[in-house]
C-alpha positions as CSV (number, residue, x, y, z in Angstrom):
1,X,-55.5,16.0,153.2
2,X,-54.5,17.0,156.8
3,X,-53.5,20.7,156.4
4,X,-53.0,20.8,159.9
5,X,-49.9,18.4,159.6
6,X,-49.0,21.2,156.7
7,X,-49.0,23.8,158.7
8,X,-47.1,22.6,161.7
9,X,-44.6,21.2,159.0
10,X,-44.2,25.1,158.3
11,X,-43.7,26.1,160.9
12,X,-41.1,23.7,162.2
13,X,-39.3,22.3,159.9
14,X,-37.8,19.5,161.9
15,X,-41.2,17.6,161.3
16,X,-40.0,17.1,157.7
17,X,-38.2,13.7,158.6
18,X,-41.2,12.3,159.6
19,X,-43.0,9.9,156.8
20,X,-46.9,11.0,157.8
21,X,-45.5,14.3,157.1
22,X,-43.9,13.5,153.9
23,X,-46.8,11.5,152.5
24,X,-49.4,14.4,153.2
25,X,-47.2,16.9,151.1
26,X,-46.3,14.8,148.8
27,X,-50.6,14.3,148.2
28,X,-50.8,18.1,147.9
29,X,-48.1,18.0,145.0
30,X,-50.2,15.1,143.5
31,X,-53.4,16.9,144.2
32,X,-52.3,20.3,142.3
33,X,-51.0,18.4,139.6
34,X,-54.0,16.7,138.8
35,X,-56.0,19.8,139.2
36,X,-57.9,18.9,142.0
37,X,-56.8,21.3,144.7
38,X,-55.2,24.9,143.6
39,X,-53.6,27.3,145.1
40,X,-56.2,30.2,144.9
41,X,-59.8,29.8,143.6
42,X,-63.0,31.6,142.7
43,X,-64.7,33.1,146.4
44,X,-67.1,35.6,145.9
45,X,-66.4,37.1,148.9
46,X,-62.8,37.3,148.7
47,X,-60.8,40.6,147.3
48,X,-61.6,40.9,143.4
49,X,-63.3,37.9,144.0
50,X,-60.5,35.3,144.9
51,X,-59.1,33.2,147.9
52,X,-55.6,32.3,148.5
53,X,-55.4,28.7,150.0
54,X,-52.2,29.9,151.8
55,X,-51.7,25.9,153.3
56,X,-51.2,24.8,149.4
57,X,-48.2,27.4,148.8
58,X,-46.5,25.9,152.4
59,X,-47.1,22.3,151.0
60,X,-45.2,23.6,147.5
61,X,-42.7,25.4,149.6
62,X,-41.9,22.1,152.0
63,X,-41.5,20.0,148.8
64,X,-38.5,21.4,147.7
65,X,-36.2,20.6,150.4
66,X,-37.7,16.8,150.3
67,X,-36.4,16.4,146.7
68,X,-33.0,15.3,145.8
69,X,-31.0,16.8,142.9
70,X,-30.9,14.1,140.2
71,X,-30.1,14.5,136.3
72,X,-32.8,13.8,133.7
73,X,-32.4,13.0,130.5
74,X,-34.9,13.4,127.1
75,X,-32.3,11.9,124.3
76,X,-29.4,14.8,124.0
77,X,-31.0,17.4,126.3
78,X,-30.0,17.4,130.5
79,X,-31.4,18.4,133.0
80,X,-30.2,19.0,136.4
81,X,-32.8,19.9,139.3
82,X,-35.2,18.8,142.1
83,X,-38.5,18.5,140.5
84,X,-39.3,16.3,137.8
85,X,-41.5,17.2,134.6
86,X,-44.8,16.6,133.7
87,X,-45.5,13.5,131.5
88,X,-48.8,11.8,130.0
89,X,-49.6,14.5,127.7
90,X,-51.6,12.0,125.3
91,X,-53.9,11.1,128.1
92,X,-54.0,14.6,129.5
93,X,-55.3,15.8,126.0
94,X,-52.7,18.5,126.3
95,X,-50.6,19.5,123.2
96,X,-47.1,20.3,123.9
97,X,-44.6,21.8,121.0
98,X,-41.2,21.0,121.7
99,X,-39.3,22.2,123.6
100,X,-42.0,23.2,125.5
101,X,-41.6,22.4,129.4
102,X,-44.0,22.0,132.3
103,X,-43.2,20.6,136.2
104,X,-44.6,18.5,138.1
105,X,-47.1,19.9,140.5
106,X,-48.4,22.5,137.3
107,X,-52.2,21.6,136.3
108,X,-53.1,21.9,132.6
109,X,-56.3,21.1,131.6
110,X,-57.3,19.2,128.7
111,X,-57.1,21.6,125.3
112,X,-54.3,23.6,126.5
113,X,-51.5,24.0,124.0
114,X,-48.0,24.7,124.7
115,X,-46.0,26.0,122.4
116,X,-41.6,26.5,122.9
117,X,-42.8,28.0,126.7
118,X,-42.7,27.1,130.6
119,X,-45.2,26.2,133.5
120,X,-44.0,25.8,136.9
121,X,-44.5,24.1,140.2
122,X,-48.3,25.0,141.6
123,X,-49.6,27.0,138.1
124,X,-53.1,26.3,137.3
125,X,-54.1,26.4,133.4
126,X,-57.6,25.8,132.1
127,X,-59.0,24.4,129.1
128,X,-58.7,26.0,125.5
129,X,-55.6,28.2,126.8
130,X,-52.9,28.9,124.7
131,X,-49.1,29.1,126.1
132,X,-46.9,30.9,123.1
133,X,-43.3,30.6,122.2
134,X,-41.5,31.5,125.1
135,X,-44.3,32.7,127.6
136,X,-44.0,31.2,131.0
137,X,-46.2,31.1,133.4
138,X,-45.1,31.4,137.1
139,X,-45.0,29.1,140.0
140,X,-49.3,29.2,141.2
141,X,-49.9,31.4,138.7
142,X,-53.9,30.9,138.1
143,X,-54.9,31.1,134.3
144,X,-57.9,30.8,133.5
145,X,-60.0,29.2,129.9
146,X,-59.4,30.5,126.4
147,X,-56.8,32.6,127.6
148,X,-53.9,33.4,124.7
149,X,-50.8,34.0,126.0
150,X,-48.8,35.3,123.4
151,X,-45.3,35.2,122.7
152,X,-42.6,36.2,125.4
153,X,-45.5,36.9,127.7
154,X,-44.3,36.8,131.0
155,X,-46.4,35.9,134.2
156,X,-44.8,36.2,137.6
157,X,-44.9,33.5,140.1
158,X,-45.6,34.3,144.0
159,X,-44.7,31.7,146.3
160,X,-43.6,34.1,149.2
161,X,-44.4,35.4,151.6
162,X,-47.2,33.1,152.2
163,X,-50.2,35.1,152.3
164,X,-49.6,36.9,149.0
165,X,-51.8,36.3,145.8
166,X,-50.8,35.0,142.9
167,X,-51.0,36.2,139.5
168,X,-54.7,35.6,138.5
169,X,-55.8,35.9,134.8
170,X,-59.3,35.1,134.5
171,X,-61.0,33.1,131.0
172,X,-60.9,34.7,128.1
173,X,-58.0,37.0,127.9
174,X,-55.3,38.1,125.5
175,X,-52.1,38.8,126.7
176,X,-50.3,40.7,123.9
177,X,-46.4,39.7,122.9
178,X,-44.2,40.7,125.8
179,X,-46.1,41.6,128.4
180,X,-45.5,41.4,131.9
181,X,-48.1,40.4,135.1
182,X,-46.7,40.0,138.2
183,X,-47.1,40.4,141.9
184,X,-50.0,39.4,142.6
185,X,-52.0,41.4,139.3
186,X,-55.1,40.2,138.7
187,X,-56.3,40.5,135.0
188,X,-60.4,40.5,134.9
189,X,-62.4,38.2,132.0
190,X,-62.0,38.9,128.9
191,X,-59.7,41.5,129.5
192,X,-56.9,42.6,126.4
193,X,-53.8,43.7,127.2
194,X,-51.7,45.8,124.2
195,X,-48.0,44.4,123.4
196,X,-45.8,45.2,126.0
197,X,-48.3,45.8,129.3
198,X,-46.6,46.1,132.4
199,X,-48.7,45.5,134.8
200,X,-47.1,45.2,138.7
201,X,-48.9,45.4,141.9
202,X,-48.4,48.7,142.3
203,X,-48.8,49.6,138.6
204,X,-51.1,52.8,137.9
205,X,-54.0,51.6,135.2
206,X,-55.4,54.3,134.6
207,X,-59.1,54.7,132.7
208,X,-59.5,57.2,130.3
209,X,-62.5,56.4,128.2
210,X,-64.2,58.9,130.4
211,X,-64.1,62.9,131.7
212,X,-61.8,62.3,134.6
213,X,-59.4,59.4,134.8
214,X,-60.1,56.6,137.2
215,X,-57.3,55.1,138.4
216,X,-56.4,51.1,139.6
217,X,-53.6,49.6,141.1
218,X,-53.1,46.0,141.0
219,X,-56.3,44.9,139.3
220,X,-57.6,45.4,135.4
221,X,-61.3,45.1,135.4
222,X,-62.9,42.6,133.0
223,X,-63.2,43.4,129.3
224,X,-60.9,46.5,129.6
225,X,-58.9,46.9,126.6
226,X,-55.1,48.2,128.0
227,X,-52.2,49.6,126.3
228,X,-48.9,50.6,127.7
229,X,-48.7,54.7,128.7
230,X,-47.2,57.0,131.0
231,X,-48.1,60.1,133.3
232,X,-45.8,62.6,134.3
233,X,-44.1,62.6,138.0
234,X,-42.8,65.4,139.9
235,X,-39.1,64.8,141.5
236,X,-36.7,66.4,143.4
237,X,-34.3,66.6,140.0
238,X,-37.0,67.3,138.1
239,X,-40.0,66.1,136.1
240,X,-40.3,62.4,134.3
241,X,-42.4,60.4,132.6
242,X,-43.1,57.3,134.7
243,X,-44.8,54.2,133.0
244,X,-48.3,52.8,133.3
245,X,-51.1,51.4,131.6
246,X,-53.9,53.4,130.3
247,X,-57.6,51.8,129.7
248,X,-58.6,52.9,126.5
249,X,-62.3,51.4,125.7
250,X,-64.1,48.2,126.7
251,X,-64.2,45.2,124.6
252,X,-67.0,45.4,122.2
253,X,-69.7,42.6,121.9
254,X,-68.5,42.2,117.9
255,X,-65.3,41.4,118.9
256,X,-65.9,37.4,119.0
257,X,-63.6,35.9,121.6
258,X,-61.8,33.8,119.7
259,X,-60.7,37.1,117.3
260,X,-57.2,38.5,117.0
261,X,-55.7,40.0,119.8
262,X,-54.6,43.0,117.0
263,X,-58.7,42.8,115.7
264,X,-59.2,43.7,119.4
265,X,-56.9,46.6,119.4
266,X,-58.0,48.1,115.8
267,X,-61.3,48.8,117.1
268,X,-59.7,51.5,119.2
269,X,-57.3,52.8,116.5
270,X,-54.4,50.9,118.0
271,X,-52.0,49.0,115.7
């Protein structure tokens, strides 16, 4: 792939009527969906350990406008939109419960299971991962093996501005019912997060297994065990109690990782 031609494409988007251009974004979409480029990936010596390939979020970005608005039907349900869905899920080896949904351009890997739920343009899911009643999972969202999303989990999608990251969940993880990850929050392995986690970009996660609290922003280390909290704020009408998440122990080797996300939880006391 010439991610020169991507970037110039980006840049100016004039470019877009020419067919070399075309055909090289089009090969990104084809690439991403097939799992064989992404749009961030593993780097040890990136931030928290991952790169953003900013080139494959322009090449997502520039196939919008070279798709035309077109109506597809599956027997009485419409659709209406640019981007067609993902098909082949036999020879994929992925299950998918209707009305599960998934775009084009979304990689899931063999063993992934999608209930009722949504995957989007440029989202990355790995092998073993479960997608539950109405989760979705963002445009280049990264998710990574074994993960259980559970239901109404919600994981943000970053396309723009370029050089943002996306929402990272590394393998391993459970995502309790109704959480929300966005902006760029990156979950560590094997991390558990209580029903109802908020966790933003500029979300305080606060440790406090320990004496003094250690706080994050952004990032929950791997095989932290999180439940939703709050601290208290001064402001100029006052004091209030302003949310976050609070780290309350580290997974413990007996909980097996394919265990409950609530077997996880009881061995802190949490319901």
């Amino acid at each position: 792939m010439n991610i020169d031609i991507i970037n110039k494409a980006y840049d100016d988007r004039s470019l877009l009527k020419e067919e070399e251009v075309k055909k090289e974004i089009f090969a990104v979409i084809d690439a991403l969906d097939r799992g064989e480029i992404r749009v961030a990936e593993p780097d040890a010596e990136a931030e928290h350990g991952w790169r953003v390939n900013q080139w494959v979020k322009k090449a997502v970005i520039l196939y919008f406008p070279l798709c035309d608005m077109r109506t597809m039907e599956c027997g009485p349900l419409e659709f209406h939109d640019k981007i067609a869905l993902k098909h082949n899920y036999e020879q994929l080896g992925v299950r998918v419960v209707p009305h599960a949904v998934a775009r084009y351009g979304a990689y899931l890997a063999p063993g992934v299971i999608m209930m009722p739920s949504y995957v989007n343009i440029g989202a990355h899911v790995e092998s073993g991962t479960m997608v539950d009643t109405w989760a979705t999972v963002g445009s280049c969202a990264q998710i990574g093996k074994g993960v259980h999303l559970s239901g109404g989990v919600g994981i943000g999608g970053v396309l723009e501005p370029i050089q943002a990251a996306p929402v990272v969940v590394e393998d391993h993880c459970f995502i309790g019912s109704r959480c929300i990850v966005v902006e760029g929050a990156h979950i560590g392995t094997e991390a558990v997060l209580g029903a109802n986690t908020v966790i933003t970009g500029s979300t305080k996660i606060i440790d406090v297994t320990g004496p003094e609290p250690i706080t994050y922003k952004g990032h929950v280390p791997p095989r932290s065990v999180v439940i939703p909290g709050s601290y208290t704020r001064q402001y100029p009408a006052g004091e209030y109690h302003v949310s976050c998440a609070l780290i309350i122990g580290q997974r413990k080797e007996s909980t097996d990782k394919k265990t409950s996300l609530n077997s996880a939880l009881r061995e802190f006391g949490i319901n």
